[in-house]
N, C-alpha and C positions, 0 to 999 in steps of 0.2 A: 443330308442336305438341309441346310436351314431354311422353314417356311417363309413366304416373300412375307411382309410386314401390312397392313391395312396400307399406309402410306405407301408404299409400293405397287400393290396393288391399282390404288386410284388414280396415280399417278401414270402406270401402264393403259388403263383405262381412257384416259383424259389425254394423252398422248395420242392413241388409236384415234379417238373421236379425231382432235385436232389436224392430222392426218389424211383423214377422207375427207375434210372441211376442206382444204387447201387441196387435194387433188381431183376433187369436186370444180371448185372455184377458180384451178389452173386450164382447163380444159380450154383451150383456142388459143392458148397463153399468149409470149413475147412480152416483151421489155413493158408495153403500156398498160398489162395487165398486172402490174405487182399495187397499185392501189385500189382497181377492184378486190382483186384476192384479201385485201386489210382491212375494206368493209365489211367483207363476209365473215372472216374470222369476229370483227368485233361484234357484229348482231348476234351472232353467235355465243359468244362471251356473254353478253348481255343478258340474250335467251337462257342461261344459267345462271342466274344471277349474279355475274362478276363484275366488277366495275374497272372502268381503265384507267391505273395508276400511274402515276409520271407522265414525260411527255414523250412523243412519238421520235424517233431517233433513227437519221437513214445516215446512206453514205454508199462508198464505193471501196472495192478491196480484191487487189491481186492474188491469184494461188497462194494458199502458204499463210498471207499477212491476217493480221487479226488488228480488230480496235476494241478500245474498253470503256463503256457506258459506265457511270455511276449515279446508284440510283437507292435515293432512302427507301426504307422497307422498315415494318413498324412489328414489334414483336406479336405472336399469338394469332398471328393473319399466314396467309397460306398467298402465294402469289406465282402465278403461271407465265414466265415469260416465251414469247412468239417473236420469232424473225425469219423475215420471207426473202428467198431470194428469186433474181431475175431469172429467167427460163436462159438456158445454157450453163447453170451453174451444177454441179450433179452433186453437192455435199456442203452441207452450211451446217455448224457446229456453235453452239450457246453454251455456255459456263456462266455457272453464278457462284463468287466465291468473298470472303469476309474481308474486314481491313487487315486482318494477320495472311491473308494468302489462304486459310483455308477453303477449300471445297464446299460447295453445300448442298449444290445438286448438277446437271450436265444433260445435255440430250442425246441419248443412245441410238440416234435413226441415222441411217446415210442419205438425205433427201436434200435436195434446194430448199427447202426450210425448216425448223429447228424450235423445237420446244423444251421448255426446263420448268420443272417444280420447285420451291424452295419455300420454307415456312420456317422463318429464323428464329432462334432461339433467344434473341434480344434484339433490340430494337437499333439503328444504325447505319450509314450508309455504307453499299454494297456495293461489287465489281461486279456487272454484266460483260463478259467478252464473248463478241461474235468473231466467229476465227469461220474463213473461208478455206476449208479445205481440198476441196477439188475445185477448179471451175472461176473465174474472175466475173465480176461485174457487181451493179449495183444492190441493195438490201436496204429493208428497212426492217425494226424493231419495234416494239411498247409489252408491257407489263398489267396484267391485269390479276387483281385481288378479291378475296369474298369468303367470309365464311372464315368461324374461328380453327382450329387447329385441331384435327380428330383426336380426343386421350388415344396414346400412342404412337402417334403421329411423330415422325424424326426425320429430317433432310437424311437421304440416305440409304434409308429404309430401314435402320437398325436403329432403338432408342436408346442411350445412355440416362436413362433417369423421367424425361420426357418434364423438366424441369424450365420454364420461361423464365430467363432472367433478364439484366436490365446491362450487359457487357461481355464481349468477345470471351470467349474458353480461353483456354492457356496457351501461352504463347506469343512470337509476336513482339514490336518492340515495348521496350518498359517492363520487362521481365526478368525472370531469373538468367532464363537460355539467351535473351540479346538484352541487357540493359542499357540505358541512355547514360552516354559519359556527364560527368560532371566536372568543372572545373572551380577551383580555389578562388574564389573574391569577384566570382562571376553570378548573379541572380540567375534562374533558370525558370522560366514561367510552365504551366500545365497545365492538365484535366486529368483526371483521374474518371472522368466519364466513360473514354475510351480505355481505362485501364483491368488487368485481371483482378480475379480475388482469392490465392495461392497461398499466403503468408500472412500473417499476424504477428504483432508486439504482444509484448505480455502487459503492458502497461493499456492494453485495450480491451482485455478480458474477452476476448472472443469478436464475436464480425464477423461480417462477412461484406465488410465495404472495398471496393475498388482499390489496388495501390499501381504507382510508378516506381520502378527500382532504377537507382542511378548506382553509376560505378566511379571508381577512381582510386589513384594510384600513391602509395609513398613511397619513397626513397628513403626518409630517413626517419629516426624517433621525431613525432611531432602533436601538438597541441590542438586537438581539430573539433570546431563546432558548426553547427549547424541550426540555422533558423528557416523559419518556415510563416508565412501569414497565408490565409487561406479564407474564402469565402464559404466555408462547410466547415465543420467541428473535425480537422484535421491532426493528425498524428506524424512524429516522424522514432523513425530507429533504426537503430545499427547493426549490421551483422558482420563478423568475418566471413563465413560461408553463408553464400544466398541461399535461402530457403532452408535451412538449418538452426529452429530455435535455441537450442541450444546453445549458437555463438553467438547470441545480440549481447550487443556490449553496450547500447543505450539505447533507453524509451521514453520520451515524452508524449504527453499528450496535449495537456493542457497547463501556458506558459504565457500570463498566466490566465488567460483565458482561453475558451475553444476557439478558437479563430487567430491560436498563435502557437507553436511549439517550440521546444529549444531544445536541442542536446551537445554534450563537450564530452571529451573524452581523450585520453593520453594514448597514442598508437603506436605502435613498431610498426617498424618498414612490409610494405607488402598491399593486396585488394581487399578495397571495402566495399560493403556497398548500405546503401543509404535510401529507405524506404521511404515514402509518403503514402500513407494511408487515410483512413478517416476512420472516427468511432462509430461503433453500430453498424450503417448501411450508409454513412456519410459521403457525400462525393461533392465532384466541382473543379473547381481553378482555385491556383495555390501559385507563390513564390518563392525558391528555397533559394539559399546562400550558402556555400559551405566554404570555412576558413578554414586554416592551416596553419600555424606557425611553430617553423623548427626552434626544438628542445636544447636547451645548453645538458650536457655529459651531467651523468650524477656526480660524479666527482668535481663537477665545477661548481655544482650547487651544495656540495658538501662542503667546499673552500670556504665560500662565501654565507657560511651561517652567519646568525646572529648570536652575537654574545648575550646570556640572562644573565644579568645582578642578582642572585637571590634575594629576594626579601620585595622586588621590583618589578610591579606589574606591567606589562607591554603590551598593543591592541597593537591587530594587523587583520589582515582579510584572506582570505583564500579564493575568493571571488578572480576567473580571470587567469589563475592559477593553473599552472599543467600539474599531473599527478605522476610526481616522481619517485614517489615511496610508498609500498605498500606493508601491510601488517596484516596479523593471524588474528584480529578483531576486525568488529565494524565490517562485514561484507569484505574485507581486504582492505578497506579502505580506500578505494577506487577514484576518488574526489582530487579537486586540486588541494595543493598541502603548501607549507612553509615550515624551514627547520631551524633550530636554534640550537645552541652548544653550551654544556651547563660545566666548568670547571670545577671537580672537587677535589678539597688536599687531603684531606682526609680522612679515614671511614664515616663514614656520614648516615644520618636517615636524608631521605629526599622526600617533598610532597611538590608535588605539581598539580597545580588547579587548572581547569582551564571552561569558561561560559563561554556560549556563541550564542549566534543567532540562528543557528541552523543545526541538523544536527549533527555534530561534531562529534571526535573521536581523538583521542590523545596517543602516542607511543614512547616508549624511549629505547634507543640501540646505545649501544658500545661503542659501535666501528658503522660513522653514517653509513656506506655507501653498501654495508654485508644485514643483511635482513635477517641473520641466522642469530645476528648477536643481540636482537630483541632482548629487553631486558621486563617487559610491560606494555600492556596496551589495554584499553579503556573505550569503552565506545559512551557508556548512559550510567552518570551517577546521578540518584535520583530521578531525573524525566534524562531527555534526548537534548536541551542545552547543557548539560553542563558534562565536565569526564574530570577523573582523579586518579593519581598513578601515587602511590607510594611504595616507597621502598628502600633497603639498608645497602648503601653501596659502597666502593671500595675506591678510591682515589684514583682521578684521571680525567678524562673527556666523556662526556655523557652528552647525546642525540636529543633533544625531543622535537615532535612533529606536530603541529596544528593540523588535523585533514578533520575527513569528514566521512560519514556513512558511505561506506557502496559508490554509487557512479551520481555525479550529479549533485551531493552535500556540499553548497559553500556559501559562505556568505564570512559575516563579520565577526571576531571574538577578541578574547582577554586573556591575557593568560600571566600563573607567578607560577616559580618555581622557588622552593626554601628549602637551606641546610641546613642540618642540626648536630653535632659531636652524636654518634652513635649510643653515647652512654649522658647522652643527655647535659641540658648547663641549668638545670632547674627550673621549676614552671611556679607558677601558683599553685598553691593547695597541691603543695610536691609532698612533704613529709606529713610525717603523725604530727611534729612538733608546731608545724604551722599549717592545721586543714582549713580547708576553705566553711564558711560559712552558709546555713540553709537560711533563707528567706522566704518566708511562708507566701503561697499564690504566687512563687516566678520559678520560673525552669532552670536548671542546674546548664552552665554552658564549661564544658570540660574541654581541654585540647592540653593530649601527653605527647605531644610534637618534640616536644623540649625538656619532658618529663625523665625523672631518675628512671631507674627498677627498684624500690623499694621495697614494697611490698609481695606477697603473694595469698590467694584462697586457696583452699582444699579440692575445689575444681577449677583450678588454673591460676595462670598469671607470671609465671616465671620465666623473669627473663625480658618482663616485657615492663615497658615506660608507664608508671599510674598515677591519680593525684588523689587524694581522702578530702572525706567533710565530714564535717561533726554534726552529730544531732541532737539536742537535748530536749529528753523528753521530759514531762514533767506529773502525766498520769498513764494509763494502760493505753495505748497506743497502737492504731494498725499504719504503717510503714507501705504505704504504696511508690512503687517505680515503675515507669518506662520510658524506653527511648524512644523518643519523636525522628531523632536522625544522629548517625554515626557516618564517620569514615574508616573506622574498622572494627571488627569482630572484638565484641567488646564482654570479660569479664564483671560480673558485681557480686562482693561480697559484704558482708555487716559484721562487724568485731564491734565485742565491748572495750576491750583493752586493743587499742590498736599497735597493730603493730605483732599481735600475740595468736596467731592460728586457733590455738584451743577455745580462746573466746567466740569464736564464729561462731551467728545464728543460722545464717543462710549463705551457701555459693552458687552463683546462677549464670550458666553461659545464655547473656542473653542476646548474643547476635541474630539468632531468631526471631527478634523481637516478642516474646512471650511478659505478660505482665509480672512485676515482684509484686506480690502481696504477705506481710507478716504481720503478725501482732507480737508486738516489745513491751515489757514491764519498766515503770520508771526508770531513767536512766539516764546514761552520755554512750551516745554509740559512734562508730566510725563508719561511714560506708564509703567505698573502697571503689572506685571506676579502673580498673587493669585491659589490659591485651591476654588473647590468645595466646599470642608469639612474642617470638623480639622486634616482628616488622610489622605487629598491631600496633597503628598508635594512628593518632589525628584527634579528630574535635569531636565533640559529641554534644546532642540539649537532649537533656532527662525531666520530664514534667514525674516531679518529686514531691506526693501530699502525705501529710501526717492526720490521720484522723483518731479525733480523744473521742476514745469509745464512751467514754463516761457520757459525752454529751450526745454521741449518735443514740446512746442509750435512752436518753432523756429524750432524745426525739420520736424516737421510737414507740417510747412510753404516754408519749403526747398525741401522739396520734389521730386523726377527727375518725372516728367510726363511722363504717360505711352502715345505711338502712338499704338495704336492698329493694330497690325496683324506683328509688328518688333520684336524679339525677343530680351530679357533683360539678358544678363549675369550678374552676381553678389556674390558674398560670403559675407555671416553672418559674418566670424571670425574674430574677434576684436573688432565687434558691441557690445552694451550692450544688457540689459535687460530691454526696458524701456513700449513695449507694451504686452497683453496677450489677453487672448481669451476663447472661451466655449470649444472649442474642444482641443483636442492633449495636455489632463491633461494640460490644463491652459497655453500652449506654453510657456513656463517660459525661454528661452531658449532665447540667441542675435538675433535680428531683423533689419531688413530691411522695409522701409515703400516708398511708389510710389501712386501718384494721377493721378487719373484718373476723366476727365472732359466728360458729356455725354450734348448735348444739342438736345438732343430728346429721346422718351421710346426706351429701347433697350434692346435686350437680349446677357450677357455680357457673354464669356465662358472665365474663367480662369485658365492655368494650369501649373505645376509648376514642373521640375525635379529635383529630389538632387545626385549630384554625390554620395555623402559620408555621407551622416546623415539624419535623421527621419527626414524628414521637415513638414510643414502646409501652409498651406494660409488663411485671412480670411480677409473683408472687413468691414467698417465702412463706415458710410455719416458724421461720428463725427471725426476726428483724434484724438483726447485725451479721446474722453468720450465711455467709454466700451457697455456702454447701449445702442447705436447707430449701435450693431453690426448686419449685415444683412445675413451674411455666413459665415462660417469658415468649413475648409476642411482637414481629419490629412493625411489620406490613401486610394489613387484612386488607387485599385489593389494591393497594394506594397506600404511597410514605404517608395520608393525613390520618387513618382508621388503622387501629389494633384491636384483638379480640382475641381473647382466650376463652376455653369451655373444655370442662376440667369436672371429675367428679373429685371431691374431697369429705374426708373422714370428721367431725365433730373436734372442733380443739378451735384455737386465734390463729389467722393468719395474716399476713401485710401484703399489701396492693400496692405497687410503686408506678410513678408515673415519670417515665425520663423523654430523654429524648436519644438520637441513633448517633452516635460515635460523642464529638465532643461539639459543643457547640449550637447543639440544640434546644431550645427551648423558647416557650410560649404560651397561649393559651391555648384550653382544652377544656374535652367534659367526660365525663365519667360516667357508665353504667353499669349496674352491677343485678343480674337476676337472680334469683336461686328457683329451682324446681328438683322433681323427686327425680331420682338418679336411675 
């Protein structure tokens, strides 16, 4: 047998008293004595220090019938309600129960008058019913409060947690078990005061704020949104199954501020339901709308593509848009879309660009209305506006779709679609016979869209569309490449005789983006931009520097020598780019270089401030040769301070001063200490 609870206890306690107070105070009774008996009870209340809350409540009530008092009650307060009946009444009965109908406490005695405990667990107004069970005639009622809520303490006698909150337990309407219907193109106003706290979005990271759940019905595939303004940083989302995260099929929260939500979404027939929450602990009054507009057939929307012109850009929106097509990228692509029809006559490459304003996601099918016959899809080339689909296809009707990320992606874009003969109609800088040209200080801008199969390296390239440039060098030479940006997996190789395999210095699959670095002896070279494949091909910019070691040498050899423990002022700007390093993304940045002479082991601290830009340091005992590097330093605390400390052996070494990736450079100062190692 489970022991009675503190709460139960006092409660039995406090019942007994009340009890003898009243049959005390009954004693000569009749009908004129139910208002003395109500003084007594209240001095008595008082004598305990209880105070009488609400206001006093009579009436009259046949066998059997019952009325219902309602009456606020504030959380974390404990409140005793009393109701007296007339002498000839042999059983009066008090219930005190929630706005969901539930119980919270009741009076267990068979007497003409009638006691209940109750200490609510949120704050609210409550149902008092006095129910005349044996016996008819007149009764009067009131409520008296006092004294916070014992830890332990639970309407009931049993504690679930013994936790004060600020709204009704579960259940009740506006929930999963009865939700409030909704209708299509109707406002529906609220409070999420009186509402549970059961379900969360995932677009709200947790909470535990109040919601209302609304329902509603389709018939058919349709286009369905929902807005929401609210007086509290409010949320709204969608579920197929209530109370089931798992099926929310949208989440907004903030649209675009707290105090507005929006969600859309493409549905098949059947129940939804439609949460209003709030962030945090957020609650209040709110307004929701939810639309509806039925879907035309895929196949009606596959009829009615639009024709691309290759080579001919087109803006449209998906803004508004239902989500009639889905893909194996982007989330599925869950967004509203628009589709277009691309005719090809012939084996073809195809490249499809597509910019938005949001983020967008590109596909292409076979067969619009069959998702099996996906031929591509693209969600982020480069960032989240832009997607690119290439590929070598075969004569016929070709799909593409504008959509967007996931649920919720739309807004406004661009899009071109281009053919090319599979075996290409020639590009610029297509052959050996005619390579394109280097221009010193600009970036190589390549695109084998259009390009032969030419050529090939020793690690790759056959088969695949490339274009060549010449280089003439003119002394000992180091040969730097990288790619800044490609559209596909792009081979590079360097021949002296082009066109001739056995001349290759270097083949480098560099779609990794990994740096070319070589040093070349006088000369005429070729270097060679190729594909992986036969469906590598698009545009590329390659930032392409020639550096005459002859003169890095000279500078090298120029060097200001460092004194150690004197400080060095100095600025990068105007400097080129002629050294780099392991650290600070390759210091690609204008530089400074200084020598530093040790003629004994020493422990060297180097350190370096930047007024105005990311700088680094790093050291060599080689001045031109990179592989001689002993330290390099991007960020000591802060992109403005670098610092190396380093023991080093007796010999020359070089001190460089760059800055972090490309781009940086300014003024700085130099320090350089030595002490015993």
């Amino acid at each position: 047998m489970k022991a009675r609870s503190r709460a139960g206890t006092r409660l039995v306690r406090l019942t007994a008293q009340i009890s003898t107070i009243l049959a005390i105070a009954s004693c000569g009774g009749g009908s004129t004595q139910i208002d003395p008996r109500f003084v007594t009870v209240h001095n008595t209340m008082a004598a305990m220090g209880l105070v009488q809350s609400g206001e006093i409540s009579q009436g009259s009530l046949s066998e059997g019938a019952e009325t219902t008092i309602r009456m606020p009650m504030r959380a974390g307060d404990c409140y005793t309600v009393v109701a007296l009946a007339q002498e000839g009444v042999r059983d009066l009965d008090v219930v005190v129960r929630d706005a969901s109908g539930n119980e919270l406490g009741r009076d267990r005695t068979q007497d003409p008058q009638a006691a209940a405990q109750v200490c609510p667990p949120y704050a609210g107004e409550f149902e008092v019913v006095v129910r005349m069970v044996r016996g008819s005639g007149t009764w009067i009622a009131s409520a008296w409060s006092g004294g916070a809520r014992p830890a332990g303490d639970f309407p009931g006698g049993e504690e679930p947690g013994g936790a004060i909150v600020s709204r009704p337990p579960h259940g009740g309407p506006g929930t999963c078990e009865e939700p409030y219907p909704i209708t299509a193109g109707t406002a529906v106003r609220g409070d999420t005061t009186s509402g549970d706290s059961v379900i969360t979005g995932t677009c709200l990271g947790g909470g535990n704020a109040p919601e209302h759940v609304y329902s509603f019905t389709l018939d058919q595939r349709s286009m369905v949104s929902a807005v929401m303004n609210s007086v509290f940083d409010g949320s709204l989302y969608l579920l197929g199954a209530c109370g089931e995260s798992r099926s929310e099929i949208a989440c907004n929260d903030d649209a675009p501020s707290t105090s507005r939500s929006e969600i859309g979404a493409t549905l098949e027939p059947g129940v939804y339901f439609l949460v209003v929450d709030g962030f945090g602990t957020a609650l209040g009054e709110y307004e929701v709308t939810l639309t509806t507009t039925a879907m035309q057939s895929v196949a009606e929307m596959c009829g009615g593509a639009t024709t691309l012109t290759p080579g001919q850009p087109v803006a449209g929106t998906t803004a508004a848009r239902a989500d009639y097509f889905q893909a194996t990228c982007a989330g599925q692509t869950r967004s509203g879309d628009q589709v277009y029809a691309v005719d090809v006559a012939q084996r073809s490459r195809m490249r499809v660009r597509m910019q938005s304003t949001y983020d967008g996601a590109l596909h292409v099918r076979r067969d619009c209305a069959d998702a099996s016959t996906e031929l591509a899809c693209n969600d982020d080339f480069r960032d989240t506006r832009h997607s690119l689909i290439t590929a070598t296809v075969d004569p016929g009707r070709y799909y593409v779709f504008a959509d967007g990320y996931a649920s919720g992606a739309t807004g406004d874009y661009s899009l071109m679609a281009e053919l090319a003969p599979a075996t290409g109609t020639g590009a610029a800088s297509d052959t050996c016979a005619s390579p394109g040209a280097y221009v010193a200080g600009q970036d190589l801008i390549a695109d084998t869209f259009t390009a032969a199969d030419d050529l090939a390296g020793s690690c790759g390239g056959q088969g695949a569309p490339d274009v060549v440039y010449r280089l003439d060098v003119r002394s000992r030479t180091r040969v730097r490449a990288r790619f800044l940006d490609q559209e596909f997996a792009p081979i590079v190789y360097l021949q002296s005789a082009c066109g001739t395999q056995s001349s290759e210095l270097f083949c480098v699959d560099a779609s990794a983006g990994a740096p070319i670095d070589q040093t070349v002896q006088p000369g005429t070279y070729f270097l060679v931009v190729d594909g992986q494949n036969a469906d590598a091909f698009g545009s590329a910019q390659i930032s392409l520097q020639l550096d005459d070691l002859g003169a890095l040498d000279q500078s090298c050899r120029s060097a200001p020598a460092i004194r150690p423990g004197r400080q060095i002022t100095g600025d990068t700007t105007g400097s080129t780019d002629r050294f780099q390093a392991t650290c600070a993304g390759n210091a690609q940045s204008p530089d400074l270089v200084y020598r530093l002479q040790l003629r004994r082991r020493q422990r060297v601290r180097i350190s370096s401030e930047q007024t105005d830009f990311d700088g680094a340091i790093y050291v060599r005992s080689d001045c031109i040769d990179a592989n001689t590097e002993v330290a390099c330093n991007d960020d000591a605390g802060d992109n403005r301070h670098s610092m190396i400390e380093v023991v080093l052996d007796p010999g020359n070494y070089f001190v460089f001063v760059d800055g972090y990736a490309t781009g940086n450079q300014g003024r700085f100062t130099l320090d350089v200490d030595l002490s015993a190692p």
